[in-house]
N, C-alpha and C positions, 0 to 999 in steps of 0.2 A: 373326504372329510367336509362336513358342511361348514362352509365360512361363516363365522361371528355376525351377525345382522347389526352390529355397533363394536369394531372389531376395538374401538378403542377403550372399552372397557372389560374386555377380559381380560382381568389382573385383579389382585388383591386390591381391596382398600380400606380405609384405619377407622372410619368412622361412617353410620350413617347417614348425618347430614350431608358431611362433606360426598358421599358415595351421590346421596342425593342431587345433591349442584352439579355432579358429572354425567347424571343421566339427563337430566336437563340441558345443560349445556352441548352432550352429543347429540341427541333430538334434534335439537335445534340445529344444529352444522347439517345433520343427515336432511331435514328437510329443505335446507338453504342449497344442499348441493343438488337436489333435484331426486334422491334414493329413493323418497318418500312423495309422492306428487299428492296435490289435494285431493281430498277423498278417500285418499287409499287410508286400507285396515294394518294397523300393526300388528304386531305377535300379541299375543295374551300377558299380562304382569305375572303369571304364570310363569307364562317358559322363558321368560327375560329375565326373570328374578334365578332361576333355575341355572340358565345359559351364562349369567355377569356372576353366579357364586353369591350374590344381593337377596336380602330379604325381602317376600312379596308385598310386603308394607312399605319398605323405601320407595322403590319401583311404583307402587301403587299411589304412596305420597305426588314421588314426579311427575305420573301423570295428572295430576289434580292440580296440581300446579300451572302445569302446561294447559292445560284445560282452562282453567282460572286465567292467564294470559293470553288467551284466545287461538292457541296454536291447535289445541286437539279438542276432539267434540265425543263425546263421552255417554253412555246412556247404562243405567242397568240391565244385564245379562248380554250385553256388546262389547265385542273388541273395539277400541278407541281408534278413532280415523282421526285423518290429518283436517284440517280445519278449511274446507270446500273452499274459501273467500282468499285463503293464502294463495298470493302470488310471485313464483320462482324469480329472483332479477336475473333479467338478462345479462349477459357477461360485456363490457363496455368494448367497442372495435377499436384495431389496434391506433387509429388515427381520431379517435372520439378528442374534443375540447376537453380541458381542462375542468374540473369543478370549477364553478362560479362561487367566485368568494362572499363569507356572507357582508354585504355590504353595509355599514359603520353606518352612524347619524354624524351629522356633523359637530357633536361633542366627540365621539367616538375617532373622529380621523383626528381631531386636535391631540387630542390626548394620546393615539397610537403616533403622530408628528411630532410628537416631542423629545425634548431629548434624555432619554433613558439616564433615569438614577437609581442603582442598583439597589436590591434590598438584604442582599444575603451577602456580610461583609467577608473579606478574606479572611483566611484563619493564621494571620500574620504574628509570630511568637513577640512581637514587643508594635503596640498600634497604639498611636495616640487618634484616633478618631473621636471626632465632636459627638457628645449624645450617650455615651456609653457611663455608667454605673458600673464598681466595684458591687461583687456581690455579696461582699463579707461585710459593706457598706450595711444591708436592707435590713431590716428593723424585725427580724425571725419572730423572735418571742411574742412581741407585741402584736404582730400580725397576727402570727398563731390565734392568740385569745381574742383578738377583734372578731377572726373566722369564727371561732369558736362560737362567741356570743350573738355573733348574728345568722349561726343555724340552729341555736338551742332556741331564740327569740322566735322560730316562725310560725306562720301565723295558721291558724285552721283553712283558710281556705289560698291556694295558691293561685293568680290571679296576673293578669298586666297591670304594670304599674304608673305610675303618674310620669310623663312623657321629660316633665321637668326636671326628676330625680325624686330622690326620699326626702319629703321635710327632713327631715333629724340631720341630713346631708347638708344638705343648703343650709338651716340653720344653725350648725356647726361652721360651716363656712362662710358666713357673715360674719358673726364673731371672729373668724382669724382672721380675715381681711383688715377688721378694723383694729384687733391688735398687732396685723404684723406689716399691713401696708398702709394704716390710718386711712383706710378707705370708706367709706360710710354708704348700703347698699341696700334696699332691706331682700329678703329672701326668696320672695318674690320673681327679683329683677335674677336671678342665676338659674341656669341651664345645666346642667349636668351633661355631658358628653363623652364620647371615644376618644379622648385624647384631642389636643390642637388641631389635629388632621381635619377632626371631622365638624371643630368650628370652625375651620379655614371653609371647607364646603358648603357648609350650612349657610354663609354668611355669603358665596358667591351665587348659591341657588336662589337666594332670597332678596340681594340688592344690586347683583348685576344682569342685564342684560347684552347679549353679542352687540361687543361697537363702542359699550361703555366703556371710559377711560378709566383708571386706578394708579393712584402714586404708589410708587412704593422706592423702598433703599437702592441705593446702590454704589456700593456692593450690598446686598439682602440674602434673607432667605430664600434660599432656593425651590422648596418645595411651596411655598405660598405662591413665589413668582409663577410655577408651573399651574395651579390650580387655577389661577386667573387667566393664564392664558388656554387655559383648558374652557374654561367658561364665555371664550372668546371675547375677551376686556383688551383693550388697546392700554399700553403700559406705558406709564410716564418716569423716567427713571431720573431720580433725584440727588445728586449727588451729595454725599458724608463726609465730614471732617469733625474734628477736634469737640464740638458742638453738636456731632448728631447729623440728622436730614436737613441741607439746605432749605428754609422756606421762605423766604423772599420772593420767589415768582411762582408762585405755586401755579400752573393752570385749573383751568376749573375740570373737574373731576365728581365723579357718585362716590367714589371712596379711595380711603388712603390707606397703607399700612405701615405701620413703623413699631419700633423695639426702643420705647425711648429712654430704659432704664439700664439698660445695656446692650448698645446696639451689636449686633448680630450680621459681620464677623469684626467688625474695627474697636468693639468694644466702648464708645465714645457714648458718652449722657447728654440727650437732648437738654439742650441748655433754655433757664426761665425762656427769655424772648420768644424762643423758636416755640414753644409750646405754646404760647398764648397765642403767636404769627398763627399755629396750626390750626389750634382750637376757632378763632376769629375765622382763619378760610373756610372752615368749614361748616361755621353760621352763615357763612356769605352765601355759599353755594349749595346750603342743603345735603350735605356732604356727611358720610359715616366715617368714622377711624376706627380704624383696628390695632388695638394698643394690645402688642404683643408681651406678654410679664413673663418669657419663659424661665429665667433665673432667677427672680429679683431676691429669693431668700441669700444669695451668696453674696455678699459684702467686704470689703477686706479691707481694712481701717480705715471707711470710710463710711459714714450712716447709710442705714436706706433713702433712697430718694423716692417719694410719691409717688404714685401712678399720673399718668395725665387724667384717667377719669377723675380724681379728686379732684382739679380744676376746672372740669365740665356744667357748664350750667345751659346749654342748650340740648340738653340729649343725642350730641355726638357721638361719643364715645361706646365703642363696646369692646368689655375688656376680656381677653381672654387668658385662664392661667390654668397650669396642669401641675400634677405629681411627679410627671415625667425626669423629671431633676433631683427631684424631692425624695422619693419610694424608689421607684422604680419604669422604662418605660414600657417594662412590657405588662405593665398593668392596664393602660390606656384608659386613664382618667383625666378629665380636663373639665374645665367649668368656662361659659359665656357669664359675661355682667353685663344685661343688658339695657339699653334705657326702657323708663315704661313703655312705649309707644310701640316694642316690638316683639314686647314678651309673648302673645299668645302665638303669632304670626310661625315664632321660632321652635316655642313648643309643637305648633302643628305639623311643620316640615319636621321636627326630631321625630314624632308618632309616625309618620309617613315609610320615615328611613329606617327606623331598626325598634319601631314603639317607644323602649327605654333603654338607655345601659344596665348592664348587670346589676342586678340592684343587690346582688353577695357581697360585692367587691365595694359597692356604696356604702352599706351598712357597716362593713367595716371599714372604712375611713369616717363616718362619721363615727366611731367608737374611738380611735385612734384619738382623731382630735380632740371630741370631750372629753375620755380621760386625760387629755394631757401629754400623751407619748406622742402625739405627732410632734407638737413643739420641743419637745426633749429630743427626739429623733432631729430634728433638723439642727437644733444646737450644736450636738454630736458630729453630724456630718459637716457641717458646714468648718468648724474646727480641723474637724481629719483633710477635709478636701484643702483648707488651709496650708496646712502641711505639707500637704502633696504640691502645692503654688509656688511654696517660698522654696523645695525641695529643687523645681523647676526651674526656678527661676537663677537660685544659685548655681545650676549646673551650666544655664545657658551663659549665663556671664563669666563662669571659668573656661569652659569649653570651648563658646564661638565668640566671647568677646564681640567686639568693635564689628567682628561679620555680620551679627545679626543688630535690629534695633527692634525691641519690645514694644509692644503697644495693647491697649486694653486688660492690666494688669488688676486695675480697682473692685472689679467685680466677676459674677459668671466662674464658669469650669474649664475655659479657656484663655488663652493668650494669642494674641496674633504676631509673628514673629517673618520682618523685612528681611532678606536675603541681600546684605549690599554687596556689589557686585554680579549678582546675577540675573542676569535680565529675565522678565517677565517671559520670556519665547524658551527657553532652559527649564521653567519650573515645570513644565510635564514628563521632561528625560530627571531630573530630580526626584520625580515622583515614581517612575517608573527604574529607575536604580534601588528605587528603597525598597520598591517589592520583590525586585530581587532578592536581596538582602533582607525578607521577611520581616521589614521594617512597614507599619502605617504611616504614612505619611500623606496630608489633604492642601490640595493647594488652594490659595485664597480666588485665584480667576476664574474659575465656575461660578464664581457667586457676583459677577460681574454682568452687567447688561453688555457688555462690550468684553468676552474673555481675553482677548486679544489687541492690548495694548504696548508697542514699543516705547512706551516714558515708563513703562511702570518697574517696580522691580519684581523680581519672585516673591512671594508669601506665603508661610503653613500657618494653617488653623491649627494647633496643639492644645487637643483637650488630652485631660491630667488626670480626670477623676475615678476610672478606674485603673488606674496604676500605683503601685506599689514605687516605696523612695529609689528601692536599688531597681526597679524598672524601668524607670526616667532616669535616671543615669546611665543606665546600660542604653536607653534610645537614643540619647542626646551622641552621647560615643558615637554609638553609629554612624549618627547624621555627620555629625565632627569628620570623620572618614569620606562623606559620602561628596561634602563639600569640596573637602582636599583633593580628592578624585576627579573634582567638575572645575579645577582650578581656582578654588574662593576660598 
């Protein structure tokens, strides 16, 4: 019997295409393994279409293909040959070196040096993790008709678009600014972005250089901390209390980052002084801030407090705030306020990196807003996620009492809550008990320049807002259990 010349395709198969991508694909294994050497003549589409049960049109497709990628060389009233210039790789010996890695830039070893934070969270049945949205929370209807109206609106010719976002965007979001944070900006001064993330970068590509130094919180955010030293910035870490960021010695630094309307994780509001101490440094020294607003719509009987850019009168500040809290985060919408001095600089690096954000998902947030549902929407939330707080907050005072002590309660989607009695060197067997127990639970010393401190006590980060009342009570339980287990 004469053996199959592609034995791996004698069999049925369900579709042309697909039959297609497997003559292609065994072609290609046959000449890699040496069947087929260059130059040589295959069979005819003919007696391969014939021999694989394939129509002479498939077969005849793959080679045109193959031909089209340079493997086979092709001519009318000729059998197709193997493509003369191909050459077989030799087989590696058994003591050959390793492949040579491909070698990183020196952003690239920073950034693989660092210390990995995960992006694909556990699938843990009761998780207070910070950052998460309820989904029954998101504003469906309104959305709906936002998309709606801004794919009936489009335009005849589809095109790239302005690098700074949509007018209709920006100029919707001046106006909320000034009705929800009394911020005063014109429309000009804002950037439209991929979420905070990618103002975080923006803002390290454009005013740091390796060596420069950067204040930031501490305890702080984490991913910003990582970004800068991705960008290889020498970090000055400032220590938080009751008041926010220490500024009384500030050293001299290119830039600063702080959360000063609900700091992030202790929850504590940059107090007047320390704001004007900030603002004043950073006339001194030529200095940028990065005033992070990721919550400030969440208030809990207590006004909003300004942004520090409203007291900026040297074009310090650049502010950044996102929906991320607000909608949703896997929308990745975020906005820069920038001073004049660096609007086109920032437009230009945005065109660089990805031209513009989606501008679907623009147009319908700026629809959102001028009708009016976004602010109706945040009212909404902000009330539910209320609920969900005082829901919390009741359970932790029946539950652990006097064990734990609360702090950063007055605003944000979180609480941060002291473990007394358990020392700071215990809260990762804590953390790691709870995922046992399919329990989320985040501990506050990650978010330390210094994870490992013996004065300190244990701490959870406990966000609220996507959970349900009997959720946080069924979590709180747990934890109740998990303490008793660790002797506390």
């Amino acid at each position: 019997m004469k053996r199959p010349v592609f034995s791996i395709l004698a069999k049925p198969v369900e579709a042309d295409i697909g039959a297609q991508r497997r003559v292609i694909a065994a072609i290609k294994r046959e000449i890699a393994a040496g069947v087929h050497a260059p130059g040589s003549r295959l069979p005819s589409t003919r007696a391969l279409a014939a021999e694989w049960g394939l129509s002479r049109t498939t077969v005849t497709a793959a080679f045109e293909q193959l031909a089209a990628e340079g493997y086979l060389e092709t001519r009318p009233g000729a059998r197709a040959r193997v493509a003369a210039g191909l050459v077989r790789p030799e087989p590696a010996p058994g003591n050959a070196p390793a492949p040579r890695p491909t070698e990183l830039s020196a952003y690239g070893w920073r950034l693989a040096s660092a210390s990995p934070i995960p992006w694909t969270p556990q699938p843990f049945a009761l998780d207070f993790r910070y950052g998460e949205l309820a989904g029954s929370d998101f504003p469906t209807l309104a959305w709906r008709r936002a998309l709606t109206h801004a794919v009936t609106r489009r335009p005849a010719r589809l095109r790239y678009g302005d690098p700074r976002g949509l007018p209709e965007l920006r100029a919707a979001l001046q106006g909320y600014l000034w009705r929800a944070r009394g911020m005063r900006c014109e429309a000009d001064d804002i950037l439209v972005v991929n979420g905070s993330q990618q103002g975080f970068d923006l803002c390290t590509r454009l005013l740091l250089d390796p060596g420069d130094r950067v204040v930031i919180e501490d305890p702080g955010y984490n991913l910003a901390r990582q970004a800068f030293l991705t960008a290889g910035a020498e970090l000055s870490p400032q220590p938080v209390d009751r008041e926010g960021m220490q500024t009384a010695a500030l050293p001299a630094a290119r830039l600063a980052f702080v959360t000063p309307s609900h700091q992030l994780p202790l929850g504590s509001i940059l107090s007047a002084p320390r704001r004007q101490g900030l603002l004043a440094w950073a006339a001194r020294h030529g200095a940028c801030i990065i005033e992070d607003d990721y919550d400030a719509e969440y208030r809990h009987g207590v006004g909003p407090v300004p942004p520090l850019r409203s007291l900026d009168q040297a074009g310090s500040v650049i502010y950044l705030g996102t929906v991320s809290k607000t909608l949703s985060p896997t929308l990745r919408l975020g906005y820069l306020v920038l001073p004049p001095a660096l609007r086109e600089v920032f437009a230009r690096a945005k065109r660089m990196v990805d031209r513009h954000t989606p501008e679907l998902e623009q147009a319908a947030l700026a629809e959102l807003i001028a009708s009016g549902a976004y602010e109706r929407h945040v009212r909404r939330v902000r009330r539910r996620n209320g609920e969900r707080r005082a829901a919390l907050l009741k359970t932790l005072r029946e539950r652990l009492g006097e064990r734990v002590t609360i702090a950063g309660t007055d605003a944000g989607l979180h609480v941060l809550a002291w473990i007394n009695g358990l020392p700071q060197a215990r809260e990762s067997e804590l953390m790691e008990r709870a995922a046992a127990a399919s329990l989320g639970l985040y501990g506050v010393s990650g978010l330390y320049d210094r994870p490992d401190d013996p004065e300190r006590r244990a701490g959870l980060v406990i966000g609220y807002a996507a959970l349900d009342e009997a959720q946080i009570a069924a979590g709180i339980a747990r934890l109740d259990g998990l303490l008793l287990e660790l002797g506390t």
